[in-house]
C-alpha positions as CSV (number, residue, x, y, z in Angstrom):
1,X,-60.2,-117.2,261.1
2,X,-63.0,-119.6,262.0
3,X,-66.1,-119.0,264.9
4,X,-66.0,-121.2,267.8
5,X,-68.3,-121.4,270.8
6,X,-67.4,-119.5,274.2
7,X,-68.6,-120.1,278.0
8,X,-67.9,-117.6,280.3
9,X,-70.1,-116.2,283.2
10,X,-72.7,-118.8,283.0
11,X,-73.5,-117.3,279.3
12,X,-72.4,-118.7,275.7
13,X,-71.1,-116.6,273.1
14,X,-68.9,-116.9,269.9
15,X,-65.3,-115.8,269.1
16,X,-63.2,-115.9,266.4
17,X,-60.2,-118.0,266.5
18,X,-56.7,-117.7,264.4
19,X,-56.2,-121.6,263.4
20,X,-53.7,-121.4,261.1
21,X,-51.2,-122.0,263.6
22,X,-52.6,-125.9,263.0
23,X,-52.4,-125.8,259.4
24,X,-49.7,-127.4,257.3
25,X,-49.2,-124.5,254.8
26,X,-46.5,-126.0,252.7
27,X,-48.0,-126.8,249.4
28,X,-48.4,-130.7,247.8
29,X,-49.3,-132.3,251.2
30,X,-52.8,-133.3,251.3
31,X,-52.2,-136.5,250.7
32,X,-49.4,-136.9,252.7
33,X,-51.6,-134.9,255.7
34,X,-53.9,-137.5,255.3
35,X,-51.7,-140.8,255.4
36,X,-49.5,-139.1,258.1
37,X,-52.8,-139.3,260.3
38,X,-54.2,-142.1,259.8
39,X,-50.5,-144.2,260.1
40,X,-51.0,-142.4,263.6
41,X,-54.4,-143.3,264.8
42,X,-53.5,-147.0,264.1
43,X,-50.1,-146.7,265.9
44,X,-52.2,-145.5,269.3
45,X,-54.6,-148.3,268.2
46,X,-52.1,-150.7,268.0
47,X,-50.0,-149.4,271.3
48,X,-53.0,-150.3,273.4
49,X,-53.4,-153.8,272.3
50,X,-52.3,-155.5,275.2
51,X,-51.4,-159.2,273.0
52,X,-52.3,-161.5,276.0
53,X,-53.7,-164.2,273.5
54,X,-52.8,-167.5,273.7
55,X,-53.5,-170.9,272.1
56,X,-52.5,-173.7,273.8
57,X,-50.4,-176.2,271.8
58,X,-50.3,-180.0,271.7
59,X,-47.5,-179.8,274.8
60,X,-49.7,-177.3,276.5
61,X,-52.8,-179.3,276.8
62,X,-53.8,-181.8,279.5
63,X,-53.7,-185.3,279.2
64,X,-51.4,-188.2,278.8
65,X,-48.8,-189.1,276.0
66,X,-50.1,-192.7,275.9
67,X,-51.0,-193.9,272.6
68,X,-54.6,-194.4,272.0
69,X,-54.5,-197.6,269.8
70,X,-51.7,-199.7,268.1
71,X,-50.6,-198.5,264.8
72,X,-52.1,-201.2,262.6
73,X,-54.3,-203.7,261.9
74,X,-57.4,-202.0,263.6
75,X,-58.9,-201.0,260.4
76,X,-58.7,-197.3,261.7
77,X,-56.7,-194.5,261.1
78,X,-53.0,-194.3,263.1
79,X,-53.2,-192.1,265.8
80,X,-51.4,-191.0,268.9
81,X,-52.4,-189.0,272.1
82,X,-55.4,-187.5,272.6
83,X,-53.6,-183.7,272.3
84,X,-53.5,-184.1,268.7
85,X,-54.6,-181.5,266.8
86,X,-57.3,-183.4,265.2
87,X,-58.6,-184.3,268.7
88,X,-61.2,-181.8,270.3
89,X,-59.9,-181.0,273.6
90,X,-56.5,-180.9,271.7
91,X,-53.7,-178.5,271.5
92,X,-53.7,-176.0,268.3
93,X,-51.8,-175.4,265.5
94,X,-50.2,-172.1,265.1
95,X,-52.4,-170.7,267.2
96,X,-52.0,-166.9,268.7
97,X,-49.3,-166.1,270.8
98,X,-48.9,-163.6,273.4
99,X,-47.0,-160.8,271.9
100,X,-46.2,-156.8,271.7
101,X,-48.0,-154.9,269.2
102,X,-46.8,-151.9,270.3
103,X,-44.3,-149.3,267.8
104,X,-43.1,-146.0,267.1
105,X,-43.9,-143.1,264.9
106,X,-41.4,-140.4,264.3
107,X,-42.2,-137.3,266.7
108,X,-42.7,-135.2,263.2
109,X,-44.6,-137.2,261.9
110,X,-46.8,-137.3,264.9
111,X,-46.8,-133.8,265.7
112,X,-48.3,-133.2,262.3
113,X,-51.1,-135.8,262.7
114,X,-52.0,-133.7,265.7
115,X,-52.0,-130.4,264.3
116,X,-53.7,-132.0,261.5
117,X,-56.7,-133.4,263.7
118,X,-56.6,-130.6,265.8
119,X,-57.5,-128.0,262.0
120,X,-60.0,-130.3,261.2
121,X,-62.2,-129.8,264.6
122,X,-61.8,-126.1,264.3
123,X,-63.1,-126.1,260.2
124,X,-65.8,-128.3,261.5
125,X,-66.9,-126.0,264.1
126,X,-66.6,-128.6,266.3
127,X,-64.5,-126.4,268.9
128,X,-65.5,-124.3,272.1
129,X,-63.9,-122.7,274.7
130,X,-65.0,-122.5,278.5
131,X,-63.6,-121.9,281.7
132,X,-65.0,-122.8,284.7
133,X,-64.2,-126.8,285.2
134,X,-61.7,-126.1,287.6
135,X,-63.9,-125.1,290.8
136,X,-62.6,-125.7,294.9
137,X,-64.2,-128.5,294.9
138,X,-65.3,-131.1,292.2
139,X,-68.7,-130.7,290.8
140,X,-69.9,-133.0,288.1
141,X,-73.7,-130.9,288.3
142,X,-71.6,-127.8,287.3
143,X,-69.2,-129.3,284.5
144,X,-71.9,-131.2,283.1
145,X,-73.8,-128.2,283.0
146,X,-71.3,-126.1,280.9
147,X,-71.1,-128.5,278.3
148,X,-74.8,-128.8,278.2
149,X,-75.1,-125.1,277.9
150,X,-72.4,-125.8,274.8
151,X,-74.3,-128.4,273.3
152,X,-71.4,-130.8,273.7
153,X,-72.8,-133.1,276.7
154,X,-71.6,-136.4,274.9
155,X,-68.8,-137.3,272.8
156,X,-66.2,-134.7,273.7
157,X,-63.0,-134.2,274.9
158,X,-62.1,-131.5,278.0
159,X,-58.6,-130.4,277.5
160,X,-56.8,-128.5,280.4
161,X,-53.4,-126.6,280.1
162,X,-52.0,-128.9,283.3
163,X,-53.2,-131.9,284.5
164,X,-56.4,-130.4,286.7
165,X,-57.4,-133.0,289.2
166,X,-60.7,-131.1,290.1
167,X,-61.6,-131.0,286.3
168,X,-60.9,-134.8,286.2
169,X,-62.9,-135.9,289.0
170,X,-65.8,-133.5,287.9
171,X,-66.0,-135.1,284.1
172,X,-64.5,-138.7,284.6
173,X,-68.4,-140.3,285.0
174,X,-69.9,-138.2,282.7
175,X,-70.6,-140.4,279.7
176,X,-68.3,-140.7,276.3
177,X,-66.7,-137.5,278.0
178,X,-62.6,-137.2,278.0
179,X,-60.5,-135.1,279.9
180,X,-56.4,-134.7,279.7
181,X,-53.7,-132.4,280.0
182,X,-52.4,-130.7,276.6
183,X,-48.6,-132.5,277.6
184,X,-51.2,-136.1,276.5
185,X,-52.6,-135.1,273.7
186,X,-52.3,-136.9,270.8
187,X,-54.6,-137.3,267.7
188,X,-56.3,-140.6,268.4
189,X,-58.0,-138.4,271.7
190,X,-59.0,-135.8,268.8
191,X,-60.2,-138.0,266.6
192,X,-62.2,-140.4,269.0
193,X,-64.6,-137.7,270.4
194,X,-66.8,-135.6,268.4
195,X,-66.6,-132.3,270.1
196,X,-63.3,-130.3,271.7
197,X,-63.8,-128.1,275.1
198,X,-60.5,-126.2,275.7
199,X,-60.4,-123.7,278.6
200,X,-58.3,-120.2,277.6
201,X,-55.2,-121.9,279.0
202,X,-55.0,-124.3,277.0
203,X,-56.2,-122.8,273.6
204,X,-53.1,-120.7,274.3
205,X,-50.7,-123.5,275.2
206,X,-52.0,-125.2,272.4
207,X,-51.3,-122.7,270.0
208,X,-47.7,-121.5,271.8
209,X,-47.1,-125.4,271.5
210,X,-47.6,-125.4,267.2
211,X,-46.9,-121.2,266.9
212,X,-44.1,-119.7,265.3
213,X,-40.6,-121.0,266.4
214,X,-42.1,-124.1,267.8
215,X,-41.2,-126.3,264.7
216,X,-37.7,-125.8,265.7
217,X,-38.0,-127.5,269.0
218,X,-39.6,-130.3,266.9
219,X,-37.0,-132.7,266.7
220,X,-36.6,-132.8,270.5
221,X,-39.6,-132.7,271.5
222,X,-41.5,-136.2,273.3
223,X,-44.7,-135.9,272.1
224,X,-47.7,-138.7,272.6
C-alpha cells in the first residue's frame, strides 16, 4: 500500500492505494524491468522524429556543369564544376537523408514499461487523485486551481478514463501540463512529467487495465 494525495470537495486529503497491481512480481527481473523501459522511452523518442533532413548533393545544387578551368598546364589543381564538394556553395557528400525512424516494440514488452513507470510514480509519492476537471463548461481558473491546491501546478500529467474534451480545453495552456485518455498512455507520457493526476475513473480503469486476468488479454491487446 502506498499514500497518495486526494482532491475532492475543494479539500485535499490522503488515501492509501493498492499498487501492486503495477508491479512485476516475478522474481530475477530488475534488470530486465529496467532495460524493458528504457528500450521503450527511446522507441516513442524515436517514433516522433519526423527525418525531414536533407543534404543536398553535387546533382542537387545550383549551377552549371561547365568546367571551371582546363585540366592542365595552369599550375592549379584539376577541377570541375563549381558543385564539387570541395566548392562552398557545393553539394555534400553523404550527407543526411530524409528517412523513417520510426519502429515497433512488442505489446509485452511495452505493457510492462508502462506498469513499470506507472510503480515508480506511485513509490515516489508522486501520485494524486482529483475529480473535478470535467465541469459544463471549461475552466482553466478551476483546473489550475486543483492542481495548485495538490501542489502539482507544473510538470504533470492529467489522465482521464475517456477522452474528456472539457478537461482538455481547461489544462491544454496551462504550462508543462499534459492531459490524455488512459487508451494513450504509454510510458514516455509517465516519464516526461513529474507528477500524475488521475481522476477515480481512471485510477480504476487503470488498475482493471493491469488487474488480475488482464495479462491474458495481453497478447491482443494494441497498446501505445
Amino acid at each position: 500500500m502506498v499514500q497518495i494525495k486526494t482532491y475532492s470537495g475543494g479539500s485535499v486529503g490522503n488515501r492509501d492505494v493498492d499498487a501492486s497491481v503495477f508491479a512485476e512480481n516475478r522474481p530475477g527481473r530488475p534488470q530486465l524491468l529496467g532495460r524493458t523501459l528504457k528500450d521503450a522511452v527511446v522507441m516513442y523518442e524515436a517514433n516522433l522524429r519526423q527525418g525531414t533532413h536533407k543534404a543536398k548533393t553535387r546533382s542537387e545544387v545550383a549551377g552549371g556543369n561547365k568546367k571551371l578551368w582546363k585540366q592542365k598546364h595552369t599550375g592549379r589543381a584539376r577541377m570541375g564544376t563549381k558543385k564539387s564538394p570541395l566548392w562552398r556553395g557545393g553539394g555534400v557528400v553523404f550527407g543526411p537523408r530524409p528517412r523513417d525512424y520510426s519502429y515497433k516494440m512488442p505489446v509485452k514488452a511495452r505493457r510492462l514499461a508502462l506498469k513499470n513507470a506507472l510503480f515508480s510514480k506511485f513509490q515516489d509519492s508522486e501520485v494524486a487523485v482529483a475529480d473535478g476537471f470535467s465541469g459544463e463548461q471549461p475552466s482553466t481558473k478551476a483546473a489550475f486551481g486543483i492542481l495548485k491546491a495538490l501542489g502539482m501546478d507544473s510538470s504533470t500529467l492529467v489522465v482521464t478514463a475517456e477522452l474528456d474534451r472539457n478537461a482538455y480545453l481547461s489544462l491544454r495552456n496551462i504550462p508543462l501540463v499534459d492531459v490524455m485518455p488512459v487508451s494513450d498512455l504509454n510510458a514516455r507520457a509517465v516519464l516526461l512529467r513529474r507528477n500524475l493526476v488521475l481522476p477515480p475513473a481512471a485510477l480504476e480503469a487503470l488498475q482493471s487495465r493491469f488487474g488480475v486476468g488482464a495479462e491474458a488479454a495481453a497478447g491482443t491487446e494494441e497498446t501505445n
